[in-house]
N, C-alpha and C positions, 0 to 999 in steps of 0.2 A: 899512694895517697890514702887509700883504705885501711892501712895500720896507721897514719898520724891522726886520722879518726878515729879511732878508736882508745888511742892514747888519750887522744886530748877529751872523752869522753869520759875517761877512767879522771883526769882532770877537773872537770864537774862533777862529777859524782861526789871526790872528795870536799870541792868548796859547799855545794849542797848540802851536803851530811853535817859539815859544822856549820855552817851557818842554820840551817834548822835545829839543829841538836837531834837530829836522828842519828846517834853512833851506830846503828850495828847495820846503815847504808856503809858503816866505814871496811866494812866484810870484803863489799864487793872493789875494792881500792885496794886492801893492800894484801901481801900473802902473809898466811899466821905464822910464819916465823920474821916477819920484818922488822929493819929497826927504826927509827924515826929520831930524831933531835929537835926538839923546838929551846934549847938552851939560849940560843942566841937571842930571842924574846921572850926568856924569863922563866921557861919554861922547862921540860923534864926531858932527858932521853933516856931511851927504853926500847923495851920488845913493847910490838903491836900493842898487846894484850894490857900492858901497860901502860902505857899511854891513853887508850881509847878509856879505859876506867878514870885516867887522871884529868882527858878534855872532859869524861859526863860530870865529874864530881868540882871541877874548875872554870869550865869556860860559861856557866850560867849566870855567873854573876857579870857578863856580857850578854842582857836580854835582850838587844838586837846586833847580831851581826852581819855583814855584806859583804862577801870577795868580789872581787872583778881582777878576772885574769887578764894578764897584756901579751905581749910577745912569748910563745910557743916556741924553745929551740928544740929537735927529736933527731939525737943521733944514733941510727943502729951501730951497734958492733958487729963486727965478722964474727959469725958462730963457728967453733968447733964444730966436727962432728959430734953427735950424739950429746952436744951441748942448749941449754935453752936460749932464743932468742932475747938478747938483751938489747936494749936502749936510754941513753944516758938521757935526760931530760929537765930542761930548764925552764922554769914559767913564772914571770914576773908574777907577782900582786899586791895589790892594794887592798888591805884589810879595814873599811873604818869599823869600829862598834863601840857600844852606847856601852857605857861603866856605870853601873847602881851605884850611886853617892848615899843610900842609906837614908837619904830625910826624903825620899820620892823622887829627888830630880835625879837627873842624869849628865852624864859629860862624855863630851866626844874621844875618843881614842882613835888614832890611827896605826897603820905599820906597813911600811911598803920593801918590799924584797924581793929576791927570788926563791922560790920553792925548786929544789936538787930533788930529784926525783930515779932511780934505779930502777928501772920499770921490766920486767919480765912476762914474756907470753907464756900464757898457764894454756891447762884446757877449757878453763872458763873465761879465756880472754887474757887481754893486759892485766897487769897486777903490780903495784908496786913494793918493793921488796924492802928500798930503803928510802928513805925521807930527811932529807939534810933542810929546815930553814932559813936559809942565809936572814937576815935583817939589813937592808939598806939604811932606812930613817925610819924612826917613829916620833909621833906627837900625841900631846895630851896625856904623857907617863911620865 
């Protein structure tokens, strides 16, 4: 139970990180060679390092964002020897956030899916390595 804790800690950290706009809490989430996809919601796929430049420079024009994570699936894989501990990982969410319409008001956007998550044991803990986000439904786009 103490590694699905700590998984699903590495799990907040990342909704936290974008939902404040603290990018470089996104360090502690994923490994500097990772790749990520947010294509499915319009978005870029990339290395880490890529990305994290393209959520500071894009996701502000969402001034308020909110994950809420749902169901948690954490399946270890059998390690090799002298291989890293790996775990496939699935975790719904529900994304609402508020869209700058440019004359001061705002509008609701939503996006609900699951976050695919390739998560490896570092020496500084879980980390994830790859980032796939499925898109279930979205409204307000």
């Amino acid at each position: 139970m103490t590694e699905r804790l700590a998984i699903e800690e590495v799990l907040i950290r990342y909704t936290r990180a974008i939902d404040t706009g603290e990018w470089d809490r996104l360090d502690e989430v994923f490994t500097e060679d990772a790749a990520i996809d947010y294509t499915q919601s319009g978005g870029i796929e990339g290395s880490f390092a890529e990305v994290k430049a393209w959520l500071a420079e894009n996701l502000p024009i969402f001034p308020k964002r909110m994950h809420t994570l749902g169901q948690v699936d954490v399946r270890h894989r059998d390690p090799a020897p002298d291989e890293v501990h790996v775990a496939d990982v699935a975790a719904y969410f529900h994304n609402p956030m508020m869209l700058a319409t440019g004359d001061g008001a705002e509008t609701l956007v939503e996006l609900g899916g699951i976050y695919h998550h390739e998560m490896v044991r570092t020496p500084a803990g879980w980390r994830s390595r790859r980032l796939v986000e499925e898109l279930v439904w979205k409204r307000g786009l």
